[in-house]
PDB file of N, CA, C and O in Angstrom:
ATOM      1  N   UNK A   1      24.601  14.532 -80.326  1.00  0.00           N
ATOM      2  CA  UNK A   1      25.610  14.452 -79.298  1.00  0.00           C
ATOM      3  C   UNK A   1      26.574  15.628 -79.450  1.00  0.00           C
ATOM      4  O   UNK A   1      26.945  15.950 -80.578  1.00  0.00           O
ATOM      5  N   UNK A   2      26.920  16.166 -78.561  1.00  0.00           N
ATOM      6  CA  UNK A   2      27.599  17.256 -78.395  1.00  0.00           C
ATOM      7  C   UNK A   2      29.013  17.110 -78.729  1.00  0.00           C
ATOM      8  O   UNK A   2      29.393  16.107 -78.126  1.00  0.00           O
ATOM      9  N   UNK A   3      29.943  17.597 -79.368  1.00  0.00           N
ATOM     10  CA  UNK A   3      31.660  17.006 -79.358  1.00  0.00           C
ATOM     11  C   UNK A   3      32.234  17.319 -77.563  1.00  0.00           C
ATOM     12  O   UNK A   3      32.047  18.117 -76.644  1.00  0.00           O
ATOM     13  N   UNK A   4      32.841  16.366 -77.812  1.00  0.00           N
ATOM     14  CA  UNK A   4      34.080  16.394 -76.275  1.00  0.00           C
ATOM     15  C   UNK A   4      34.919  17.970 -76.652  1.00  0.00           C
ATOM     16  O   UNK A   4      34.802  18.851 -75.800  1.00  0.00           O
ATOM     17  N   UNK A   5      35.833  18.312 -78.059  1.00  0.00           N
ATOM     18  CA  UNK A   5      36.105  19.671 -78.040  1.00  0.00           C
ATOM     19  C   UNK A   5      35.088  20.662 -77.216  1.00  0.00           C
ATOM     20  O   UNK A   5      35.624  21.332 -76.333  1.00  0.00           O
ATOM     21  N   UNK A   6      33.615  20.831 -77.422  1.00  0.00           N
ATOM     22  CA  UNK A   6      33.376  21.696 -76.689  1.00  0.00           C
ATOM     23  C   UNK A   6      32.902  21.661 -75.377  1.00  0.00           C
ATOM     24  O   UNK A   6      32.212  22.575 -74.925  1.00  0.00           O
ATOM     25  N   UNK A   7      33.278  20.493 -74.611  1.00  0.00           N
ATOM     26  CA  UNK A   7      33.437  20.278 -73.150  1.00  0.00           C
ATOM     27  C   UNK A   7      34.565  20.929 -72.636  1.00  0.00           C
ATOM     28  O   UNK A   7      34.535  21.835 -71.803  1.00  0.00           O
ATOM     29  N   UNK A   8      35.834  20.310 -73.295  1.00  0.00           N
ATOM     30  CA  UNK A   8      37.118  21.066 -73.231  1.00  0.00           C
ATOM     31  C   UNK A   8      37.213  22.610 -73.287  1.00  0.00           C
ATOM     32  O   UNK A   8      37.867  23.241 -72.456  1.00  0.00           O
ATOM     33  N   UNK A   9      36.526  23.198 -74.310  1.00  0.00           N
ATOM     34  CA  UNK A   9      36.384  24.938 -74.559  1.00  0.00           C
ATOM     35  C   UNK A   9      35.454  24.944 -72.844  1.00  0.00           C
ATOM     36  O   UNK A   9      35.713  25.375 -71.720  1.00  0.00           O
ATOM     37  N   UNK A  10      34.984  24.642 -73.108  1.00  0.00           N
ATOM     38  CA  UNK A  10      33.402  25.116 -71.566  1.00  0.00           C
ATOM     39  C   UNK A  10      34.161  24.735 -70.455  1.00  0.00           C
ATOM     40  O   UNK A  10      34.023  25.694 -69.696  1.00  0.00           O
ATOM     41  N   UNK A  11      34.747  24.067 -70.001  1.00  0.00           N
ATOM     42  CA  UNK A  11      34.487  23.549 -68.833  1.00  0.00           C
ATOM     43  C   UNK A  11      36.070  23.106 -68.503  1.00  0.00           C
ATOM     44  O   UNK A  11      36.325  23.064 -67.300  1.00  0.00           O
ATOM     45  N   UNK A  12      37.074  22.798 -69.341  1.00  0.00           N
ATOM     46  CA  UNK A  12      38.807  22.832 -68.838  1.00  0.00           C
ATOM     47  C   UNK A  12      38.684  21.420 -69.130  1.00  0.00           C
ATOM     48  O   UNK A  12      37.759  20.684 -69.471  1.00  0.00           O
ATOM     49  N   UNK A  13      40.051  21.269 -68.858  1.00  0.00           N
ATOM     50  CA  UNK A  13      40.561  19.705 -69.291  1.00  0.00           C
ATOM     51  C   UNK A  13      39.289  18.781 -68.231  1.00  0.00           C
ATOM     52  O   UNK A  13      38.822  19.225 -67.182  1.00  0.00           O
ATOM     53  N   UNK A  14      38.942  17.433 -68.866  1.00  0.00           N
ATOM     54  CA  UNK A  14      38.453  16.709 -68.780  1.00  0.00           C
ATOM     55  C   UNK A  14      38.797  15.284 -68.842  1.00  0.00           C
ATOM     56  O   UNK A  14      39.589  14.936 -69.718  1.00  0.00           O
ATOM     57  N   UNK A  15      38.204  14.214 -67.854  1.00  0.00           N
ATOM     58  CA  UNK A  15      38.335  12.764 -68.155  1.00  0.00           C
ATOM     59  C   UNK A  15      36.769  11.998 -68.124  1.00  0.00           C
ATOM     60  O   UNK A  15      35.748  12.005 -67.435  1.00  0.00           O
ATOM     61  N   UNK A  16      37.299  11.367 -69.309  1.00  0.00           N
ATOM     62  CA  UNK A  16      36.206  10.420 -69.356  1.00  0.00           C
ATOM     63  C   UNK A  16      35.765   8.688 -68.428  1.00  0.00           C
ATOM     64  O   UNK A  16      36.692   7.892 -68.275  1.00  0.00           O
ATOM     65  N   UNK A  17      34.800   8.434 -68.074  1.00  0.00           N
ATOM     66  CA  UNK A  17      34.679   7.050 -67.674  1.00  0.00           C
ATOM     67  C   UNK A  17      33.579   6.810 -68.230  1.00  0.00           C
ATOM     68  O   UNK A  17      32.647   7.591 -68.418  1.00  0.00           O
ATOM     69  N   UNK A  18      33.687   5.440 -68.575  1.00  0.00           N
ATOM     70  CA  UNK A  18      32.234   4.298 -69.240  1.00  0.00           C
ATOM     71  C   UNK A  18      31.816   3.524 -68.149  1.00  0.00           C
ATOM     72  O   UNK A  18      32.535   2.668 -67.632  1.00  0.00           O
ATOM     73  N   UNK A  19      30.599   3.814 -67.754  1.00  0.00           N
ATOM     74  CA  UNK A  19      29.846   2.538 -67.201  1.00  0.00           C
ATOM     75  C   UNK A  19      28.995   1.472 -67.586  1.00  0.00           C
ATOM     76  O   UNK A  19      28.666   0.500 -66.905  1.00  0.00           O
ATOM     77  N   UNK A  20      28.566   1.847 -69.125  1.00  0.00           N
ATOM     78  CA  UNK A  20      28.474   0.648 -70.131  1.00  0.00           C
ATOM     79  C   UNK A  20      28.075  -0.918 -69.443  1.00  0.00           C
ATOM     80  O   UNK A  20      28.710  -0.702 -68.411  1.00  0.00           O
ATOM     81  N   UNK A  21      27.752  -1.724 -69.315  1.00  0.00           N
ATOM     82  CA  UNK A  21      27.523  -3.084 -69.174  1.00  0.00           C
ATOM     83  C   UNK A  21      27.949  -3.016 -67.729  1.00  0.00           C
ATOM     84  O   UNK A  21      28.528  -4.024 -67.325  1.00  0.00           O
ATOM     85  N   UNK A  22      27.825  -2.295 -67.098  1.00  0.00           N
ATOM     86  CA  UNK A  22      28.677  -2.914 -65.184  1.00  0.00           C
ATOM     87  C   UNK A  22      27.379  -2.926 -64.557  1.00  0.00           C
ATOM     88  O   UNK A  22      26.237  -2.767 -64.989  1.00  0.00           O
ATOM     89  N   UNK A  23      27.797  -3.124 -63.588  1.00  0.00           N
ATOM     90  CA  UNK A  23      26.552  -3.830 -62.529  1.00  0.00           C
ATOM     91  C   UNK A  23      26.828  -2.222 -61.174  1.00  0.00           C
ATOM     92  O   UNK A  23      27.822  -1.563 -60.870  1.00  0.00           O
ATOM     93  N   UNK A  24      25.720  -2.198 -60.836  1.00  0.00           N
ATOM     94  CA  UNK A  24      25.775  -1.313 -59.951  1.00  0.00           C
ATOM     95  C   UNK A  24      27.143  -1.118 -59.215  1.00  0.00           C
ATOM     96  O   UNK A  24      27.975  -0.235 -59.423  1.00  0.00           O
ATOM     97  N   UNK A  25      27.185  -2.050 -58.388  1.00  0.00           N
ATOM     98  CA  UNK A  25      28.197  -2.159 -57.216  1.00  0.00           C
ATOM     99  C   UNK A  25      29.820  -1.639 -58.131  1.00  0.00           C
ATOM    100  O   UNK A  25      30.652  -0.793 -57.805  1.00  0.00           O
ATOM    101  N   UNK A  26      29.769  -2.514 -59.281  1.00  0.00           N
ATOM    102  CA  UNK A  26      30.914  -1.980 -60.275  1.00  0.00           C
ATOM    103  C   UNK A  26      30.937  -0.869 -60.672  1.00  0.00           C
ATOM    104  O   UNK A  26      32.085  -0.474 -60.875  1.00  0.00           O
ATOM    105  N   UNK A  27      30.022  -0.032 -60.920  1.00  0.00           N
ATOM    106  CA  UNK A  27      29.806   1.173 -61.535  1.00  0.00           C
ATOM    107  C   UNK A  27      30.513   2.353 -60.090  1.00  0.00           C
ATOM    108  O   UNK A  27      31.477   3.109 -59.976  1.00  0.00           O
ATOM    109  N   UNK A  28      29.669   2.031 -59.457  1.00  0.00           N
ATOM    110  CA  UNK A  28      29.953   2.957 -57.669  1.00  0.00           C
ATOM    111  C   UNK A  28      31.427   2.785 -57.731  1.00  0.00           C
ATOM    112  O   UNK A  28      32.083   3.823 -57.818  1.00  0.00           O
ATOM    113  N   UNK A  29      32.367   1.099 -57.688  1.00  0.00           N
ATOM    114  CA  UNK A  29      33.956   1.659 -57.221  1.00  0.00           C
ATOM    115  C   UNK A  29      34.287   2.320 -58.514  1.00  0.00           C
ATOM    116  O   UNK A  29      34.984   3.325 -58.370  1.00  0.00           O
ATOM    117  N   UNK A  30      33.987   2.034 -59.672  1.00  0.00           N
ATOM    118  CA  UNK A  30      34.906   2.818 -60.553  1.00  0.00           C
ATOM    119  C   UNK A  30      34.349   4.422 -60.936  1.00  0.00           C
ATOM    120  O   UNK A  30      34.923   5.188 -61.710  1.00  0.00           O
ATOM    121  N   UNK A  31      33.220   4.675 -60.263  1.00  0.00           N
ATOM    122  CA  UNK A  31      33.067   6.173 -59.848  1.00  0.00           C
ATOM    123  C   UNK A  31      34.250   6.852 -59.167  1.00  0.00           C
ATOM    124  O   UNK A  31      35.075   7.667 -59.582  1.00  0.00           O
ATOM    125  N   UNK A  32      34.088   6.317 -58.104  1.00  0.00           N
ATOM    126  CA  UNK A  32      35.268   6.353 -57.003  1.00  0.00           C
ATOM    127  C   UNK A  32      36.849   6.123 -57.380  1.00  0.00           C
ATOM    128  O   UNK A  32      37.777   6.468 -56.648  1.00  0.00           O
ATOM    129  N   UNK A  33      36.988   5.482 -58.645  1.00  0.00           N
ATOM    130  CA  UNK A  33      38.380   5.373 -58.695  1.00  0.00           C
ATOM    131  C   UNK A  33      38.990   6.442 -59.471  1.00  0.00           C
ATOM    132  O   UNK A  33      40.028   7.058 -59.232  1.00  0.00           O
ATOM    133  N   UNK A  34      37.875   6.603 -60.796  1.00  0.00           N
ATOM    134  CA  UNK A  34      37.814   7.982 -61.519  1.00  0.00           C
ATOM    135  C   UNK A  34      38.377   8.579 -60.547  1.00  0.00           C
ATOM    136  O   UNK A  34      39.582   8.588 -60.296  1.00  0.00           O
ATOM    137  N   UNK A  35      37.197   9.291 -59.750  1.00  0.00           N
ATOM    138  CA  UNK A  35      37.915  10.807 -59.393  1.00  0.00           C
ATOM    139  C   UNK A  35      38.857  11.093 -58.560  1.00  0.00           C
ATOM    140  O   UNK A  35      39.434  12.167 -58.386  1.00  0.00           O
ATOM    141  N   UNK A  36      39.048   9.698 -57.850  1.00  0.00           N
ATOM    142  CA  UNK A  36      40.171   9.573 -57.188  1.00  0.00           C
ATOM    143  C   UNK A  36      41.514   9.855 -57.872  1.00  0.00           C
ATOM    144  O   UNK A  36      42.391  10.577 -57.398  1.00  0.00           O
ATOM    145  N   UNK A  37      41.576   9.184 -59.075  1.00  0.00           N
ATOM    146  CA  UNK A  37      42.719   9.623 -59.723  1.00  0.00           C
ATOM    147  C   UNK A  37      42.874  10.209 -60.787  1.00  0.00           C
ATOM    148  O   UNK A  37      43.557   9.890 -61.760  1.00  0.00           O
ATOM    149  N   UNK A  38      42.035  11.355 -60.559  1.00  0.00           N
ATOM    150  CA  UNK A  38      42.125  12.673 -61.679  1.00  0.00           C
ATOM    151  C   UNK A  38      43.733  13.737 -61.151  1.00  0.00           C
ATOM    152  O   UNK A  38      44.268  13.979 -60.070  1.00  0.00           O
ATOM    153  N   UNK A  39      43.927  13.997 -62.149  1.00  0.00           N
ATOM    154  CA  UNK A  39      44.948  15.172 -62.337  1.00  0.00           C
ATOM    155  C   UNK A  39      44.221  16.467 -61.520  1.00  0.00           C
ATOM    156  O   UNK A  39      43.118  17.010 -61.588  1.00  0.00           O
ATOM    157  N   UNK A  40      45.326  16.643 -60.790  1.00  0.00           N
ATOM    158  CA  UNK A  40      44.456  18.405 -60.332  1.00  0.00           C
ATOM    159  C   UNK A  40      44.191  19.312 -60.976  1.00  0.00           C
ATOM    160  O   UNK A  40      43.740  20.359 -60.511  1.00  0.00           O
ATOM    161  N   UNK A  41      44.364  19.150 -61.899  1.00  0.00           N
ATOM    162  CA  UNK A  41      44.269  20.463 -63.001  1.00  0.00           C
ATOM    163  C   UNK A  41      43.155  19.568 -63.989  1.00  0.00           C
ATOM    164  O   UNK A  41      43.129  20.022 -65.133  1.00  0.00           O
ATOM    165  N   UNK A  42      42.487  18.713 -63.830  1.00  0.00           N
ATOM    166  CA  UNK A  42      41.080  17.998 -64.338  1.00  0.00           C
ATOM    167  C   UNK A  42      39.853  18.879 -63.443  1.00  0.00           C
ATOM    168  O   UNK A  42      39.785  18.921 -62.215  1.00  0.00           O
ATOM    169  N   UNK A  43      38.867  19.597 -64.470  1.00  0.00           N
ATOM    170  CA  UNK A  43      37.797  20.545 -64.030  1.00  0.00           C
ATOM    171  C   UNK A  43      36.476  19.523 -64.054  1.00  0.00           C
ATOM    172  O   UNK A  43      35.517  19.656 -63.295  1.00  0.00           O
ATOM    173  N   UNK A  44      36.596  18.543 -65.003  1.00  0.00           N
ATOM    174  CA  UNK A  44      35.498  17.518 -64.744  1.00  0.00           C
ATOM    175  C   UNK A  44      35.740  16.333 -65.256  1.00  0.00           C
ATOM    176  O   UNK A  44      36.673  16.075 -66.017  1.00  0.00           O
ATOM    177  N   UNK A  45      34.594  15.281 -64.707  1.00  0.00           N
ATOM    178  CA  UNK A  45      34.696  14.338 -65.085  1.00  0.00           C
ATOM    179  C   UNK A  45      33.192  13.639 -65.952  1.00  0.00           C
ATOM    180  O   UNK A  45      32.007  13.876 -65.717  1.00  0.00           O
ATOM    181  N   UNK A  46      33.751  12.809 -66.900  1.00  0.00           N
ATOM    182  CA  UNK A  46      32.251  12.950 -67.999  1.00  0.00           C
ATOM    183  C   UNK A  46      31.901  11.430 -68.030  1.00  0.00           C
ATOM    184  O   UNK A  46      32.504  10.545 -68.638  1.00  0.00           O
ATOM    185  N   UNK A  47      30.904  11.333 -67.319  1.00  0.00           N
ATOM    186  CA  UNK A  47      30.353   9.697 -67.031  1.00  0.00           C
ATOM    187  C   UNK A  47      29.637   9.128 -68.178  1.00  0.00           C
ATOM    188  O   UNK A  47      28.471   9.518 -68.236  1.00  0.00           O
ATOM    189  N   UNK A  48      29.931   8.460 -68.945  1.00  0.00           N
ATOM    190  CA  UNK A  48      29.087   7.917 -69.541  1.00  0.00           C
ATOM    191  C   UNK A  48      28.494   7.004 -69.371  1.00  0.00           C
ATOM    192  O   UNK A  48      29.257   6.039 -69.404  1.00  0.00           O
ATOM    193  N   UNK A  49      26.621   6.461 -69.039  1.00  0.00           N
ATOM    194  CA  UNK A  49      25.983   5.799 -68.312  1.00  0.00           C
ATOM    195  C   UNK A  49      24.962   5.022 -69.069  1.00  0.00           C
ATOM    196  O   UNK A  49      24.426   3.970 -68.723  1.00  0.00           O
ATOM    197  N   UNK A  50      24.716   5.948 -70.531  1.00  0.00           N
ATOM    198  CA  UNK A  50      23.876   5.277 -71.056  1.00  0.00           C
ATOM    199  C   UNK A  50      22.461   5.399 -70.593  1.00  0.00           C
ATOM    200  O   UNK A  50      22.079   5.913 -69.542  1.00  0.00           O
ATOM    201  N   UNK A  51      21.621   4.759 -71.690  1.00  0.00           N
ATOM    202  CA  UNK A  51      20.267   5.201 -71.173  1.00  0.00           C
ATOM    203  C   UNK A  51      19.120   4.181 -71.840  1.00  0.00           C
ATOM    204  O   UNK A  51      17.926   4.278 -71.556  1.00  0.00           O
ATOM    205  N   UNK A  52      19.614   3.271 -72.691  1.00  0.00           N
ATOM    206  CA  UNK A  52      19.027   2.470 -73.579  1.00  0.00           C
ATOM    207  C   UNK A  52      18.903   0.726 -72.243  1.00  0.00           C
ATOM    208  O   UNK A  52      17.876   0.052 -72.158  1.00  0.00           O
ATOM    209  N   UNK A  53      19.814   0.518 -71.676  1.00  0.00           N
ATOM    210  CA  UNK A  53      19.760  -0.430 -71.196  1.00  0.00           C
ATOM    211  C   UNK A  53      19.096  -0.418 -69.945  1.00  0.00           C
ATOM    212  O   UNK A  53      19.181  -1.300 -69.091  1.00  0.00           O
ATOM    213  N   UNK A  54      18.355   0.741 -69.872  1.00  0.00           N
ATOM    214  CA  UNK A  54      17.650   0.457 -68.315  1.00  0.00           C
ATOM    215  C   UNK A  54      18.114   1.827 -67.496  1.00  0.00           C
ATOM    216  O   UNK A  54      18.843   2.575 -68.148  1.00  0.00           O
ATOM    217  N   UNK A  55      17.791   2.232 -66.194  1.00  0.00           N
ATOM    218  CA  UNK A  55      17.558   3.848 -65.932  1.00  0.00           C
ATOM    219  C   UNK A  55      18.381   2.946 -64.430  1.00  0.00           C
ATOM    220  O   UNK A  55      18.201   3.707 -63.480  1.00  0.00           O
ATOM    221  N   UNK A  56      19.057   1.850 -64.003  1.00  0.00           N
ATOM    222  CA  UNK A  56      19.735   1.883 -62.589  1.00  0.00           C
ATOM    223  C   UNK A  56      20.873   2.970 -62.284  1.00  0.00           C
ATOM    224  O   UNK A  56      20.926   3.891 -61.469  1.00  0.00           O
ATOM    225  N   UNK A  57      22.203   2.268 -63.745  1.00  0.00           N
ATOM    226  CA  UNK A  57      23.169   3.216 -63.528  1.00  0.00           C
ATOM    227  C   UNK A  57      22.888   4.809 -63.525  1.00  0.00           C
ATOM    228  O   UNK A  57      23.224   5.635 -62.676  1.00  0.00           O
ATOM    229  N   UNK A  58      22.147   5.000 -64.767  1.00  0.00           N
ATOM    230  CA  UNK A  58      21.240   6.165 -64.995  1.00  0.00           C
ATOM    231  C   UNK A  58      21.653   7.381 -63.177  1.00  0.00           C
ATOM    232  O   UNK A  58      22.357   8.297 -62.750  1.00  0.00           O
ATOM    233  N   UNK A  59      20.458   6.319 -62.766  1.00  0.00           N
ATOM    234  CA  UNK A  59      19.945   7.130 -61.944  1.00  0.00           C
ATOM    235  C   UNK A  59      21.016   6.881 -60.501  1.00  0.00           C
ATOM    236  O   UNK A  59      20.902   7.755 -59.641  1.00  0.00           O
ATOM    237  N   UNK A  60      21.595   6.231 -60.336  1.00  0.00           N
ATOM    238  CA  UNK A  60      23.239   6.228 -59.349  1.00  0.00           C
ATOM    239  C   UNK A  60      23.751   7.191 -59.712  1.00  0.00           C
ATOM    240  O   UNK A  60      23.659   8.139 -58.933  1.00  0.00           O
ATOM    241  N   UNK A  61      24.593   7.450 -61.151  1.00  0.00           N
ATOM    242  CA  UNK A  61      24.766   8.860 -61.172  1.00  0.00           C
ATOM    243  C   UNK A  61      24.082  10.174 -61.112  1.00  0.00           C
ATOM    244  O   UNK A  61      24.648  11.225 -60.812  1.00  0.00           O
ATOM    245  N   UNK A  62      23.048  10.071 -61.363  1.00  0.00           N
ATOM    246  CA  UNK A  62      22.899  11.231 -61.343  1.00  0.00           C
ATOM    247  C   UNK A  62      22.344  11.508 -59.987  1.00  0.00           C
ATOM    248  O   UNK A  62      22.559  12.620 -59.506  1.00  0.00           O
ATOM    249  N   UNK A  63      21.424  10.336 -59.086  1.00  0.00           N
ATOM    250  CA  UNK A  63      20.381  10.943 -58.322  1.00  0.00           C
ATOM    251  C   UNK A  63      21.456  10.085 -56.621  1.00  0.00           C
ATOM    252  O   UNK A  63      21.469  10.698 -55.554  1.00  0.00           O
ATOM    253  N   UNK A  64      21.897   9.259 -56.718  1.00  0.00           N
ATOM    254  CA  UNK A  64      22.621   8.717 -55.353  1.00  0.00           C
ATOM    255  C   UNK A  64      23.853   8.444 -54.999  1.00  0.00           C
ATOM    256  O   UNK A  64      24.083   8.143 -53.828  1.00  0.00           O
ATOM    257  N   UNK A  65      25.041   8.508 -56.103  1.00  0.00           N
ATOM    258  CA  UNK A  65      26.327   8.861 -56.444  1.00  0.00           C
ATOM    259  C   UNK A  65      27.181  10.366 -55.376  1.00  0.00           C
ATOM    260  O   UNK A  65      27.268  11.436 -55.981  1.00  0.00           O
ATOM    261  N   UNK A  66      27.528  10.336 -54.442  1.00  0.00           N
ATOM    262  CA  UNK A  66      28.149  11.855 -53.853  1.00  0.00           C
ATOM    263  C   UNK A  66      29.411  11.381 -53.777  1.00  0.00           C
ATOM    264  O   UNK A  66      29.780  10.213 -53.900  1.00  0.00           O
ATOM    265  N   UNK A  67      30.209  12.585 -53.517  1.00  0.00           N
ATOM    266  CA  UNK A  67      31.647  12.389 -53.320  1.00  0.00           C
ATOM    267  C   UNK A  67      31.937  13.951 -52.959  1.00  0.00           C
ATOM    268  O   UNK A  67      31.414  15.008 -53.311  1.00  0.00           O
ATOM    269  N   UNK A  68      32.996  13.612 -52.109  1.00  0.00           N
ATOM    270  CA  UNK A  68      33.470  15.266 -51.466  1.00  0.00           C
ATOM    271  C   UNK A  68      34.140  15.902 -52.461  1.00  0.00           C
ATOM    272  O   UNK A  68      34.648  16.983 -52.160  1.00  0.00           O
ATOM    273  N   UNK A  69      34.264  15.521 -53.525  1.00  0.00           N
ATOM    274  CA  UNK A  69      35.538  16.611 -54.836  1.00  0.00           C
ATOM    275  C   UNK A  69      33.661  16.394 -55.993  1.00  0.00           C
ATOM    276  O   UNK A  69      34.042  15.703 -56.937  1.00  0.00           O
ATOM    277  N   UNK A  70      32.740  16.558 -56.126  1.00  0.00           N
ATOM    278  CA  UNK A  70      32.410  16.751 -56.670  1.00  0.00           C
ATOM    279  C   UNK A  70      31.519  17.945 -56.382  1.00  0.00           C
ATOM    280  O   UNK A  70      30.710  17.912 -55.455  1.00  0.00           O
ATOM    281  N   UNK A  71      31.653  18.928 -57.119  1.00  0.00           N
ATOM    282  CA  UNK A  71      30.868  20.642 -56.654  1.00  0.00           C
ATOM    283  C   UNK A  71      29.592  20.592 -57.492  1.00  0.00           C
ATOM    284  O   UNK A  71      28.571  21.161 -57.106  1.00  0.00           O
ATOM    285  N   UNK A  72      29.653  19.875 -58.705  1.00  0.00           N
ATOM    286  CA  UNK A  72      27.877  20.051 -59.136  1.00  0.00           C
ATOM    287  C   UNK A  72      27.839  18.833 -59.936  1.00  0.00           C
ATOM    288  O   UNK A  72      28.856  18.144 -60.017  1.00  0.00           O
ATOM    289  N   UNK A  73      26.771  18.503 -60.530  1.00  0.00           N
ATOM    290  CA  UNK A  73      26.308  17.192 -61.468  1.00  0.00           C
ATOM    291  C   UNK A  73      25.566  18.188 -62.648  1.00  0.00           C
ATOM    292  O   UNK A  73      24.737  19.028 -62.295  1.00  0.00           O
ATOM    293  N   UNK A  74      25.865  18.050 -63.770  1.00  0.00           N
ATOM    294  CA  UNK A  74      25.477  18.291 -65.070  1.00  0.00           C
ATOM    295  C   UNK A  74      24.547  17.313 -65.669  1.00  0.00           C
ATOM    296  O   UNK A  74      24.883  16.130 -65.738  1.00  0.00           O
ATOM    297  N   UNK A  75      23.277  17.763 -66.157  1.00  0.00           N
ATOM    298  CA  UNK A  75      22.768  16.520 -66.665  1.00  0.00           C
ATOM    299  C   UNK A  75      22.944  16.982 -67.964  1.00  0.00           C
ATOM    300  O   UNK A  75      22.296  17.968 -68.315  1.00  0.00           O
ATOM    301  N   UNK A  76      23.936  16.280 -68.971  1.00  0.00           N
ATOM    302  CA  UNK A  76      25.117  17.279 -70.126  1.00  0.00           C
ATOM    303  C   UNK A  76      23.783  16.326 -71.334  1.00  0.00           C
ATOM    304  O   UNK A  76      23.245  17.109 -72.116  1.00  0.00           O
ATOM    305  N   UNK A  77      23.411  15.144 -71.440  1.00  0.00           N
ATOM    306  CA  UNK A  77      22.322  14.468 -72.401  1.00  0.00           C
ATOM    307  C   UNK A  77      21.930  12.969 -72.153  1.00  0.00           C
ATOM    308  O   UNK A  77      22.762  12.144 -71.774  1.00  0.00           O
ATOM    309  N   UNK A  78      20.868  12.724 -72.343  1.00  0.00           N
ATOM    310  CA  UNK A  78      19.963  11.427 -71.921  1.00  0.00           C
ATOM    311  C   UNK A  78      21.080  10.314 -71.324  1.00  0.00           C
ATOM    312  O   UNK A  78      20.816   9.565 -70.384  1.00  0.00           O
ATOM    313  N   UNK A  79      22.543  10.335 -72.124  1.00  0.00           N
ATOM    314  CA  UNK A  79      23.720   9.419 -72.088  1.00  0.00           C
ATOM    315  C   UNK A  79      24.580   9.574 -71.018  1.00  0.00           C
ATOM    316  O   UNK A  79      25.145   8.575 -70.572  1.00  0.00           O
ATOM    317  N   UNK A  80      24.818  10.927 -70.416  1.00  0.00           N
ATOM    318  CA  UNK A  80      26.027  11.247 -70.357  1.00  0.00           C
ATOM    319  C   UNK A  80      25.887  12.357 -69.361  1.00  0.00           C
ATOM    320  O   UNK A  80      25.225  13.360 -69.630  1.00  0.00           O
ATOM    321  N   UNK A  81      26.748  12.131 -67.750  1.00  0.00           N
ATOM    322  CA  UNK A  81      26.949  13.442 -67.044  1.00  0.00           C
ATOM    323  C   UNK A  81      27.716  13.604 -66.622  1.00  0.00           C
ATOM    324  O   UNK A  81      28.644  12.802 -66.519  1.00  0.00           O
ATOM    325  N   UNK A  82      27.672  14.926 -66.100  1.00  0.00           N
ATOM    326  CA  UNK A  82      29.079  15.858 -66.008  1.00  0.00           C
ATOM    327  C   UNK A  82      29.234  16.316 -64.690  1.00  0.00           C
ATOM    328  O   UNK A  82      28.503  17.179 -64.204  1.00  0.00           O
ATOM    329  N   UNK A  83      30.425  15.615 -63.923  1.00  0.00           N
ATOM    330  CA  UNK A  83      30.524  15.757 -62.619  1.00  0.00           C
ATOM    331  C   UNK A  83      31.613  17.320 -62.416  1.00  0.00           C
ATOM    332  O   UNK A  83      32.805  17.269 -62.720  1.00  0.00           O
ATOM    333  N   UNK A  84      31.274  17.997 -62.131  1.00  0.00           N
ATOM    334  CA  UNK A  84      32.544  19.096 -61.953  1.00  0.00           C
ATOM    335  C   UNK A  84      33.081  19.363 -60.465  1.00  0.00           C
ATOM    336  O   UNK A  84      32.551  19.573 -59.374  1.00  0.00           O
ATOM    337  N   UNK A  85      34.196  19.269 -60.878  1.00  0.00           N
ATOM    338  CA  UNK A  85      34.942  19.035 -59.734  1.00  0.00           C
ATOM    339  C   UNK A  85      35.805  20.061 -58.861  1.00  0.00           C
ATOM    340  O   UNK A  85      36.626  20.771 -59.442  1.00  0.00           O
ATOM    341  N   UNK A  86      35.648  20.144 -57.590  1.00  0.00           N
ATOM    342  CA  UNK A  86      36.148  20.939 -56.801  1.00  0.00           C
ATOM    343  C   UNK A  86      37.543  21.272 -57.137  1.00  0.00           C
ATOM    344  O   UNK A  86      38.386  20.428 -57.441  1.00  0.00           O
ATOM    345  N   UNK A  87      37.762  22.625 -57.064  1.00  0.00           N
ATOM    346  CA  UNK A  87      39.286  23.341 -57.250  1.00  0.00           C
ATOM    347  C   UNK A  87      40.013  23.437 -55.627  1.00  0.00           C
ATOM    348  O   UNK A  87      41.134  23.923 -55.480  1.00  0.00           O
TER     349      UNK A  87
END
């Protein structure tokens, strides 16, 4: 696993969210609430989705998840992606 320091060096201040144990529909609003209430001066946001419990959330983020403040999707490791966000 990569350290969060060198997300911070790469890529500018950052926030994290867990989607851990949620159920789809839960996972989608608190996508949405994340980036809704990021700091403007937040360059990304770092989903953690997991990968051991099954490929749904998995694949919401990475493959059916959009939002207008997000400029690219990082697939950052099997766990974990990296939404970067519009300036």
């Amino acid at each position: 696993m990569i350290p969060d320091e060198f997300i911070e060096l790469y890529y500018g201040k950052h926030k994290i969210v867990d989607l851990h144990n949620q159920t789809k529909e839960d996972a989608r609003i608190n996508l949405i609430y994340a980036i809704e209430s990021l700091d403007i001066d937040t360059k990304c946001l770092i989903v953690v989705h997991g990968y051991h419990g099954g490929t749904v959330i998995k694949n919401l983020v990475r493959k059916e998840f959009k939002h207008s403040k997000i400029a690219e999707k990082v697939n950052f490791d099997a766990g974990r992606t990296i939404f970067l966000i519009k300036n």
